[in-house]
NUKOLKE-970636 format. One line per field, with one value per residue (C-alpha): residue number from 1; residue in one letter; z, y, x. Coordinates in steps of 0.1 Angstrom, whole numbers, plus 5000, padded with zeros to 4 digits. Example, Ala and Ser with C-alpha at 12.3 -4.5 7.8 and 13.67 -1.06 7.14 Angstrom:
<gudos>
resi [1 2]
resn [A S]
c3 [5078 5071]
c2 [4955 4989]
c1 [5123 5137]
</gudos>
This chain:
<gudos>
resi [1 2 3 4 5 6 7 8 9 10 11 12 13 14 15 16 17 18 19 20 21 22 23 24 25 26 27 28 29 30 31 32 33 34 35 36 37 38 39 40 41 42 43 44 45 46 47 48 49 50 51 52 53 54 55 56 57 58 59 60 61 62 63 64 65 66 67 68 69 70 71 72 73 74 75 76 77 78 79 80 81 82 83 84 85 86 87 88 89 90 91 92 93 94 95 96 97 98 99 100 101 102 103 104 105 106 107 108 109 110 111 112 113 114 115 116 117 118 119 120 121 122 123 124 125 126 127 128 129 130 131 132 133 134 135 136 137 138 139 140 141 142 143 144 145 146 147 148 149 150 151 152 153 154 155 156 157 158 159 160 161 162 163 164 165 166 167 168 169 170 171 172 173 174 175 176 177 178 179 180 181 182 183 184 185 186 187 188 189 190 191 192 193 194 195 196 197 198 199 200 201 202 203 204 205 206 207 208 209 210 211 212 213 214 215 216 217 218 219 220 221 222 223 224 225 226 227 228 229 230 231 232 233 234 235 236 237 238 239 240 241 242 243 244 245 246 247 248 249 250 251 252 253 254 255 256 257 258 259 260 261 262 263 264 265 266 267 268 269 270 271 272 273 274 275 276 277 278 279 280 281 282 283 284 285 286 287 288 289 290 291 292 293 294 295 296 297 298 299 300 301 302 303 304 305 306 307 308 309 310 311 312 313 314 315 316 317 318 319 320 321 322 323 324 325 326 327 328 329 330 331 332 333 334 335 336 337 338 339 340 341 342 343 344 345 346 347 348 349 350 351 352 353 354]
resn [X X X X X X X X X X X X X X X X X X X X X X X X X X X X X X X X X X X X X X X X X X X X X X X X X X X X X X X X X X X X X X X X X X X X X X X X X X X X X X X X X X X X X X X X X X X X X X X X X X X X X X X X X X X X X X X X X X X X X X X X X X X X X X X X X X X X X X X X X X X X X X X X X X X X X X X X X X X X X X X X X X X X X X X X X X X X X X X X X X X X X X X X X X X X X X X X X X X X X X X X X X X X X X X X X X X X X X X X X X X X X X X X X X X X X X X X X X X X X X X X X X X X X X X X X X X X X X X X X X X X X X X X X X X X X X X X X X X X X X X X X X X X X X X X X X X X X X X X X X X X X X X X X X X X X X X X X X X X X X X X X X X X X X X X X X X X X X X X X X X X X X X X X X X X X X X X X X]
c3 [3897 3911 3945 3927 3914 3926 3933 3934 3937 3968 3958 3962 3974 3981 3993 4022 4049 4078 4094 4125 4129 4164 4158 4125 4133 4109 4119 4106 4112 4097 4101 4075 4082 4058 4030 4002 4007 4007 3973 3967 3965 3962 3984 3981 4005 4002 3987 3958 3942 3954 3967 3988 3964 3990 4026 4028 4065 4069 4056 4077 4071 4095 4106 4079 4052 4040 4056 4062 4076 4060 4083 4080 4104 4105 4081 4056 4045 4027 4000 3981 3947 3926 3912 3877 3849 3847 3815 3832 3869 3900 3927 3965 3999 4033 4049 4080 4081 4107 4140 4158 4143 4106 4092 4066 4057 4025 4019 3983 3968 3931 3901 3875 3843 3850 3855 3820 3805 3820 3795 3787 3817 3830 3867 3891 3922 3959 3976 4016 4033 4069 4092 4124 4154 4160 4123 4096 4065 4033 3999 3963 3935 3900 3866 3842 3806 3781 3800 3807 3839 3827 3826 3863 3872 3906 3930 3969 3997 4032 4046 4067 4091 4111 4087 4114 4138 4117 4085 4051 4016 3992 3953 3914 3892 3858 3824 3784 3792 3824 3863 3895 3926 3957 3995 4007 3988 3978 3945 3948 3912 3876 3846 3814 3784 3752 3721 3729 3753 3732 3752 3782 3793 3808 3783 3788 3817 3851 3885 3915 3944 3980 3998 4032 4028 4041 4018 4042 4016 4009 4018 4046 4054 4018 4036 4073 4089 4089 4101 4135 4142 4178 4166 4149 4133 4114 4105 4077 4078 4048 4042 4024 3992 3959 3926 3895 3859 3833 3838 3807 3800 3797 3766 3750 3716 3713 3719 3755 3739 3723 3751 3778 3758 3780 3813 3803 3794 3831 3847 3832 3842 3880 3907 3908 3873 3875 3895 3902 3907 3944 3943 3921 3944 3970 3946 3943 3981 3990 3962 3973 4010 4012 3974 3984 3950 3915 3884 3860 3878 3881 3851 3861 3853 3824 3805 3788 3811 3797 3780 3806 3826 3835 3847 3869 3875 3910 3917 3898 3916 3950 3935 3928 3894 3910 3915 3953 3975 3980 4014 4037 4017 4028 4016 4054 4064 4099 4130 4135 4174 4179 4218 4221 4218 4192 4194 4164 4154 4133 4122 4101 4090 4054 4051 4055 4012 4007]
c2 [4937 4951 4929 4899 4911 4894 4908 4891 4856 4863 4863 4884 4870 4878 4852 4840 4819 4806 4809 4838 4878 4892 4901 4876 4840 4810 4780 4748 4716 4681 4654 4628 4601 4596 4616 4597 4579 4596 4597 4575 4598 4594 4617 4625 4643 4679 4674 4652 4676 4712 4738 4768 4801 4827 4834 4801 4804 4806 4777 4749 4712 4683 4657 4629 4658 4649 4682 4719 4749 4788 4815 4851 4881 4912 4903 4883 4861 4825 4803 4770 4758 4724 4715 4711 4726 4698 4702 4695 4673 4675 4692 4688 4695 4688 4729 4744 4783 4809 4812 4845 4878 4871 4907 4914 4882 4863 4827 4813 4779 4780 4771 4796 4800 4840 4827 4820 4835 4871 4887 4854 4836 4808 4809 4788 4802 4791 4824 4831 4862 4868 4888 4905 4879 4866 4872 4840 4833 4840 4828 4828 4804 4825 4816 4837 4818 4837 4869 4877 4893 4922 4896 4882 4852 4855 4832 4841 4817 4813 4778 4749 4746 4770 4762 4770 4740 4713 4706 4701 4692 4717 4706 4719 4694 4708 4687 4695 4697 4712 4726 4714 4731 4708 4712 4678 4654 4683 4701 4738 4747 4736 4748 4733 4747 4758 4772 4802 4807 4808 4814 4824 4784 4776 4754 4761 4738 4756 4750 4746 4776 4779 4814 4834 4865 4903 4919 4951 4972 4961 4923 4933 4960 4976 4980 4995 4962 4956 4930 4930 4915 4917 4881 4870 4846 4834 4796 4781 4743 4722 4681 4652 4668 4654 4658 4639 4648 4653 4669 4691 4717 4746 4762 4724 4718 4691 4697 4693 4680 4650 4641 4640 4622 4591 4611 4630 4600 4583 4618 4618 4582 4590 4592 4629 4635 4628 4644 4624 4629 4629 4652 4675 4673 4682 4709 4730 4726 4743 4769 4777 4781 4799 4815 4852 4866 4854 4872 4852 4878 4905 4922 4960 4943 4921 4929 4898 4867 4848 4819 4794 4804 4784 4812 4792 4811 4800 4809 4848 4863 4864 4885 4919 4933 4937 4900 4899 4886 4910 4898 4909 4883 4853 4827 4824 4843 4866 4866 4901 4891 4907 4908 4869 4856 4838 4807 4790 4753 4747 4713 4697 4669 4671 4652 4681 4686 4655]
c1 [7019 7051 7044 7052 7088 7117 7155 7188 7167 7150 7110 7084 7054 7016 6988 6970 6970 6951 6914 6915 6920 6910 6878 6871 6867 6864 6847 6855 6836 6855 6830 6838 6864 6892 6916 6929 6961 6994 7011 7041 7068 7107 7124 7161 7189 7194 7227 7215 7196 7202 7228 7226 7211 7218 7225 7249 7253 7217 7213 7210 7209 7196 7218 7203 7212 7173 7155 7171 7160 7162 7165 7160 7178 7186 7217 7201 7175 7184 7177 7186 7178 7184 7214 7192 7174 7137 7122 7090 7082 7064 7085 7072 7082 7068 7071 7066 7066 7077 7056 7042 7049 7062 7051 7074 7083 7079 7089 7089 7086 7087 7101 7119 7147 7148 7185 7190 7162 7160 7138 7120 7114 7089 7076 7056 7048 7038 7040 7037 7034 7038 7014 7010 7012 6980 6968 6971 6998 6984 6989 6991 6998 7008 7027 7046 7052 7081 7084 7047 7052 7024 6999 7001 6975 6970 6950 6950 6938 6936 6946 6925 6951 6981 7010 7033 7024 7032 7050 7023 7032 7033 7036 7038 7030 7041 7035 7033 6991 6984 6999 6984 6991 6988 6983 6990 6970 6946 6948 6937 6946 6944 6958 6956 6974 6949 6967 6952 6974 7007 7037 7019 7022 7057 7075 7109 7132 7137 7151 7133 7138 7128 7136 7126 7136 7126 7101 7088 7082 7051 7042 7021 6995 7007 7041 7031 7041 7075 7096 7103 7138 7136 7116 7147 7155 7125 7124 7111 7116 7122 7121 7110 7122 7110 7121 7108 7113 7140 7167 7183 7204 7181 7199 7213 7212 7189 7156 7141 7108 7126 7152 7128 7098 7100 7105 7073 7054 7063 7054 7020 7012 7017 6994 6994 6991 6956 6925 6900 6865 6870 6902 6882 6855 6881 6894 6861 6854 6887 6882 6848 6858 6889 6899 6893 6914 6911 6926 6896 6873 6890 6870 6890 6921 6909 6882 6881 6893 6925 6918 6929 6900 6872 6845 6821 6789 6785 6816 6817 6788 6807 6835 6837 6851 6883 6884 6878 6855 6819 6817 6847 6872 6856 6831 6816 6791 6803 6781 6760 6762 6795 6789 6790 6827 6835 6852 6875 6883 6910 6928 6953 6928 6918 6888 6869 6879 6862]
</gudos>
C-alpha cells in the first residue's frame, strides 16, 4: 500500500491505538490479579549501540545517556538507528508517544536493510499514527522479506492503555523460525516461517530504526488532518534500550547463517523466544479485542490467504472481505442508549490478557 512507503529514512506508518472517540467508548474491566514477570533484559546506553539517523539536533539524550527523546517541528522530524547490521535478535524499548493533538504524526520502531538492499530489502514494523486530540494512537505491525513491498501484511490494533501517559515496552523478536511482536510482556503477533513462504520471511541482517516524523499526507483522516504545529514540538520518549543478537556485516563474505550459529542458538533459548500457553492465551485475548485490520482476511486484496496465515474460524466471521471489522472496527458491542453518557475505564495493567 503506498501508506506504508518510507522516504529519506523517515517511515510511514498506519495502525491504531487506544480505547475512546467522543461519541465511541470502550469499556474495559481488569479483574484478575497478576501478569507474568518482567523479562530479563540487558539494556545498554544510547551511545553503545546507536547514532543519530536524522534530525541530529532533535535528538535528545538524557543525562545517564540510557534514554533520549525525538522531537518533531515545523523544521524537521528526528530519528536514530544502531550502530549495527543483527543477523537476527530481539530489539525492545520502553516508549512513550506524543500527547494531545498528534494528527499528522507518525512515529516508527522497526527494523530494515533498505540501506543496503534497496531493491531487496527486509522490514519489521511497529507503526504509530497520531490522531485528533481527544481521539486514540493507532497501530500496525507489518513485514516486507526480499523486496516484497506489493505484498504488505498488515495487522492494525487499538491499545489497552493511553500510550502517551506512561512509557510501555515495545519488542520484535526476530529468529531463523518465527517473529513475535510484543506489548510489554504480551505477544500480539506470531509469524512462523513455512517454505512456502520463500523470500517473503526476512533473512537478511538489518539495523534497528526509531523515527517521529510528519506524514500529513495521508496518516490521518486519509490526509484531512494535518499536523498542527501550533502543538510543537511533539515528543516521543525513548529508554531501556535492548539489543540482543549478532552483529554482522550485512554484505560480508562469510555467511551470516554460520557466523552467528551460536548467537542464534542463545536467542532461541531465551525467555521471549517462547510463548507459552498463558502468553498465547494472552495473545488471542488481545487479538480478539482490539485487531480491527487483518491482511489473512482481507479476501478483496488476497484471494487466497498467504501461507503464513493461520485463518481461525472464530475469528473470520467478524471481518469483512476487505479484512476489517463488520461491526464499526471493534470487537465490543456499542450501547443503542445513546442518551445515557457513557463513561470509559482505561489502565495500564495487563492482567486483563490473562
Amino acid at each position: 500500500m503506498e501508506e506504508l512507503r518510507c522516504a529519506a529514512g523517515e517511515r510511514a506508518c498506519c495502525g491504531k491505538g487506544m480505547l475512546t472517540s467522543f461519541g465511541l467508548v470502550y469499556v474495559v474491566f481488569f479483574t484478575l490479579a497478576g501478569a507474568t514477570a518482567a523479562f530479563n533484559l540487558a539494556t545498554i546506553p544510547f551511545d553503545e549501540g546507536y547514532s543519530p539517523l536524522f534530525g541530529d539536533g532533535n535528538l535528545i539524550r538524557s543525562p545517564d545517556g540510557r534514554a533520549v527523546r525525538l522531537l518533531l517541528n515545523r523544521f524537521t522530524g528526528s530519528g536514530f538507528i544502531s550502530s549495527s547490521h543483527y543477523h537476527h535478535g530481539f530489539f525492545s524499548a520502553n516508549i512513550k508517544l506524543p500527547s494531545d493533538y498528534t494528527a499528522g504524526i507518525c512515529v516508527a520502531f522497526y527494523t530494515s536493510n533498505g540501506d543496503v538492499f534497496r531493491k531487496t530489502h527486509d522490514e519489521l514494523d511497529f507503526e504509530f499514527l497520531g490522531n485528533v486530540e481527544g481521539k486514540p494512537w493507532r497501530f500496525q505491525t507489518n513485514l516486507y522479506g526480499n523486496g516484497s513491498t506489493s505484498r504488505g501484511r498488515e495487522e492494525r490494533y487499538r491499545l489497552w492503555f493511553d500510550p502517551t501517559k506512561d512509557f510501555h515496552r515495545y519488542s520484535i523478536l526476530w529468529t531463523a523460525n518465527n517473529i513475535i511482536f510484543y506489548i510489554d510482556q504480551v505477544p500480539i503477533r506470531e509469524v512462523v516461517r513455512s517454505d512456502e513462504m520463500g523470500g517473503d520471511f526476512p533473512s537478511k541482517p538489518m539495523s534497528l530504526y526509531a523515527t517521529v516524523w510528519d506524514a500529513s499526507s495521508w496518516a490521518t483522516n486519509g490526509g484531512k488532518s494535518k499536523v498542527n504545529y501550533k502543538y510543537a514540538p511533539f515528543v516521543a520518549e525513548f529508554k531501556d534500550l535492548v539489543l540482543e543478537g549478532c552483529p554482522v556485516n550485512p554484505i560480508q563474505e562469510v555467511p551470516s547463517t554460520v557466523a552467528c550459529a551460536e548467537k542464534d542458538i542463545a536467542l532461541q533459548g531465551e525467555d521471549y523466544a517462547f510463548i507459552t500457553p498463558e502468553r498465547r492465551s494472552a495473545m488471542r485475548k488481545f487479538r480478539q479485542r482490539y485487531m480491527y485490520y487483518s491482511y489473512c482476511y482481507d479476501t478483496l486484496r488476497y484471494a487466497v490467504p498467504p501461507p503464513e496465515c493461520v485463518i481461525v474460524p472464530s475469528e473470520k466471521r467478524l471481518f469483512k472481505e476487505t479484512g476489517r471489522l463488520k461491526f464499526g472496527g471493534s470487537y465490543r458491542r456499542q450501547s443503542r442508549r445513546r442518551s445515557r453518557p457513557l463513561v470509559t475505564t482505561v489502565s495500564d495493567d495487563q492482567s486483563d490478557m490473562y
